[in-house]
VEXTI-538426 format. One record per residue: x, y, z of N, C-alpha, C, CB in turn; residue in three letters. Coordinates in steps of 0.001 Angstrom, whole numbers, plus 500000, padded with zeros to 6 digits. Glycine has a CB too. Layout:
<recs>
XYZXYZXYZXYZALA/...
</recs>
This chain:
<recs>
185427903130401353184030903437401506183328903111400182183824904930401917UNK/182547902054400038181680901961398825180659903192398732180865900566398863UNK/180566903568397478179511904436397208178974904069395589180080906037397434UNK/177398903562396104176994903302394818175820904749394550176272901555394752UNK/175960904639393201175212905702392372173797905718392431175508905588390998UNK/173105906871392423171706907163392695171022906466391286171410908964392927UNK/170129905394391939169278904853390473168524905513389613168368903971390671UNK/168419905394388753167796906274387847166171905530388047168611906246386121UNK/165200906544387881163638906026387880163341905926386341162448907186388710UNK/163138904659386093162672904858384399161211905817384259162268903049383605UNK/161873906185382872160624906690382415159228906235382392160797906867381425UNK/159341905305381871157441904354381949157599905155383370157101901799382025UNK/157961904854384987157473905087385878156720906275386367158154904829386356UNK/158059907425385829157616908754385482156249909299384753158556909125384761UNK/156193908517383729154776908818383038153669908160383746154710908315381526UNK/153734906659384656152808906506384939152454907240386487152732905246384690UNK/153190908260386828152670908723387579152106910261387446153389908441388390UNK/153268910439386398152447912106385844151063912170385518153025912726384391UNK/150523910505384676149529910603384198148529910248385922149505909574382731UNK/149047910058386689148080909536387883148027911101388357148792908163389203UNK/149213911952388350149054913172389154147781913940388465150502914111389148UNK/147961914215386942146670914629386102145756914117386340146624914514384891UNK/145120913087386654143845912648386620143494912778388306143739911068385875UNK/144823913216389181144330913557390587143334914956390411145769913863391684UNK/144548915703389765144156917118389809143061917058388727145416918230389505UNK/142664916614387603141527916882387198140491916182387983141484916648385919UNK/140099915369388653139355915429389947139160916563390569139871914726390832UNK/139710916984391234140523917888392439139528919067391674142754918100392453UNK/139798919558390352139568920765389841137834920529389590140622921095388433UNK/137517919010389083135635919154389051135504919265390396134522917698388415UNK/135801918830391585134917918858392770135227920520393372135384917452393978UNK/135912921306393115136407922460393428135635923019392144138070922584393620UNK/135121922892391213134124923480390538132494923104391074134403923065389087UNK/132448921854391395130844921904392064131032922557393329130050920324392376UNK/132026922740393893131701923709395307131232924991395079132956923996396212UNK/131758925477394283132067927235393577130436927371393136133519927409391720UNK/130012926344392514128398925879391891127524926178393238128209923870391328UNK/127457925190394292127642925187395520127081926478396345128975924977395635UNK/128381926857396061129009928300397031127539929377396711131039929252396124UNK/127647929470394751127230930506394541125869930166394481127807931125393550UNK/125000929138394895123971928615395438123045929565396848124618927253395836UNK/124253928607397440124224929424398934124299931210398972125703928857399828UNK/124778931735398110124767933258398081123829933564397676125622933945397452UNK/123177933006396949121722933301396015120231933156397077121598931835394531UNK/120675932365398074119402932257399694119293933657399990120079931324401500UNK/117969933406400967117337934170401511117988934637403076116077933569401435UNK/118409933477403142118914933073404840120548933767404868119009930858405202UNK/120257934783405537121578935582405495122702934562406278121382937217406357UNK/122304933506407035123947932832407871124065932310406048123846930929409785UNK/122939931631405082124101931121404898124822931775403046123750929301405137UNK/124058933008403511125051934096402420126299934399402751124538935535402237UNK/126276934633404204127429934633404958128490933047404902126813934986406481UNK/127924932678405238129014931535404779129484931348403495128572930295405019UNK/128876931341403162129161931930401347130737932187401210128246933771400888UNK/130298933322401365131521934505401156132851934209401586131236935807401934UNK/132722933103403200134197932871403016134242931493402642135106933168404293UNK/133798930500401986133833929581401411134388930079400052132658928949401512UNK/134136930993399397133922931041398203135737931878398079132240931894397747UNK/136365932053398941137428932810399459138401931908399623137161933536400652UNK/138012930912400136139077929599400184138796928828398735138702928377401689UNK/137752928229397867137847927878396560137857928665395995137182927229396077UNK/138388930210395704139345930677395183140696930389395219139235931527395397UNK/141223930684397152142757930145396600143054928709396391143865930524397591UNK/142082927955396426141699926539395960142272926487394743140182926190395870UNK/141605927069393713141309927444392258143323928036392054139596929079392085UNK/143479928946392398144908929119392294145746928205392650145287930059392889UNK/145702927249393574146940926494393965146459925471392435146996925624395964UNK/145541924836392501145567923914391063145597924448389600144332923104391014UNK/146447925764389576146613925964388373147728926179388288145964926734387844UNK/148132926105389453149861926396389502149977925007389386150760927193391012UNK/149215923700389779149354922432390133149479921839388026147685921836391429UNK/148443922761387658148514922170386101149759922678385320147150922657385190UNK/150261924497385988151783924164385177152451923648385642152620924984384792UNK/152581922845386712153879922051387311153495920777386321153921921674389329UNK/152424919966386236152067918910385356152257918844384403151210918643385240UNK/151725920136383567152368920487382183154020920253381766152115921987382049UNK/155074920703382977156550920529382177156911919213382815157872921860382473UNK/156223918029383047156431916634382564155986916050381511156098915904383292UNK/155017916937380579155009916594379527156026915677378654154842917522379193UNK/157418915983378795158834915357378098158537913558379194160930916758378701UNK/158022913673379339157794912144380090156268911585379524157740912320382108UNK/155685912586379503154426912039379340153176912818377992153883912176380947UNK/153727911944376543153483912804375276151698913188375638153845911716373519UNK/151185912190376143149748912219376281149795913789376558149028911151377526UNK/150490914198377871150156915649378647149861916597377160151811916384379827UNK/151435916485376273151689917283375567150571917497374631152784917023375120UNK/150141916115374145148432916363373352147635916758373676147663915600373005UNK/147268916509374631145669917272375465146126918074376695144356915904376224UNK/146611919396376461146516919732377896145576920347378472147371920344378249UNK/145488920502379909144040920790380878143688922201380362144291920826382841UNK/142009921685379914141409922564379782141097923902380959140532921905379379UNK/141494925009380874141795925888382116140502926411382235142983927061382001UNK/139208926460382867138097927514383456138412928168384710136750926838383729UNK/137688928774384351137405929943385796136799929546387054136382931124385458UNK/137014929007387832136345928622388917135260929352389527137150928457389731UNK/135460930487389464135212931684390559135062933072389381136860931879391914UNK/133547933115389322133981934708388798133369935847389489133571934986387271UNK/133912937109390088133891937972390569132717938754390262134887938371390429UNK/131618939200390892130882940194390209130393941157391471129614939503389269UNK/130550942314391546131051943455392216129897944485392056132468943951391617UNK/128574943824392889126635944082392644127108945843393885124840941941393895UNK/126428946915393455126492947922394686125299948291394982127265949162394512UNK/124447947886394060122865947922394684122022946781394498122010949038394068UNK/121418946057395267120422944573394728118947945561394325119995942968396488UNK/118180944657393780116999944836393365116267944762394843116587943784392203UNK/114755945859394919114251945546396271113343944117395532113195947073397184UNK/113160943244396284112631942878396522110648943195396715113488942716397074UNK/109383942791396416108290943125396424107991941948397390107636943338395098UNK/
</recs>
């Protein structure tokens, strides 16, 4: 029975795709920041459907916001492939920040 050995993927390849995965996800992370922009737009209307929509939009680019930061430490430990990562790594913001109002202003 011949059995040949699993090829090795060179490195260049490795890096040139780590560096393609980073520049996916830093995409990924501005357009998941103009939604959140977006979102908290729409919460700020008059028009209660679309405060309401809001709220669960703003519920999914949250766990939006979590899966791509788990997405930047998985990116981060290819760094050993890709020194660039190791120099600049992704700047982390807040997508989404919480603020927890129990009375609004009336309105005149």
């Amino acid at each position: 029975m011949d059995h040949t050995p699993p090829q090795q993927i060179p490195q260049s390849e490795i890096a040139l795709l780590a560096n393609i995965l980073a520049l996916t996800t830093r995409n990924m992370t501005a357009i998941t920041t103009l939604l959140a922009q977006v979102t908290a737009n729409l919460a700020s209307s008059t028009d209660s459907n679309l405060q309401s929509a809001s709220v669960n939009l703003l519920d999914k680019i949250t766990n939006l916001g979590s899966d791509l930061e788990l997405q930047w430490d998985l990116i981060q430990s290819l760094d050993r492939f890709c020194p660039l990562l190791a120099r600049t790594p992704p700047a982390r913001t807040s997508l989404v920040t919480e603020i927890d109002i129990s009375q609004l202003p009336q309105s005149h």
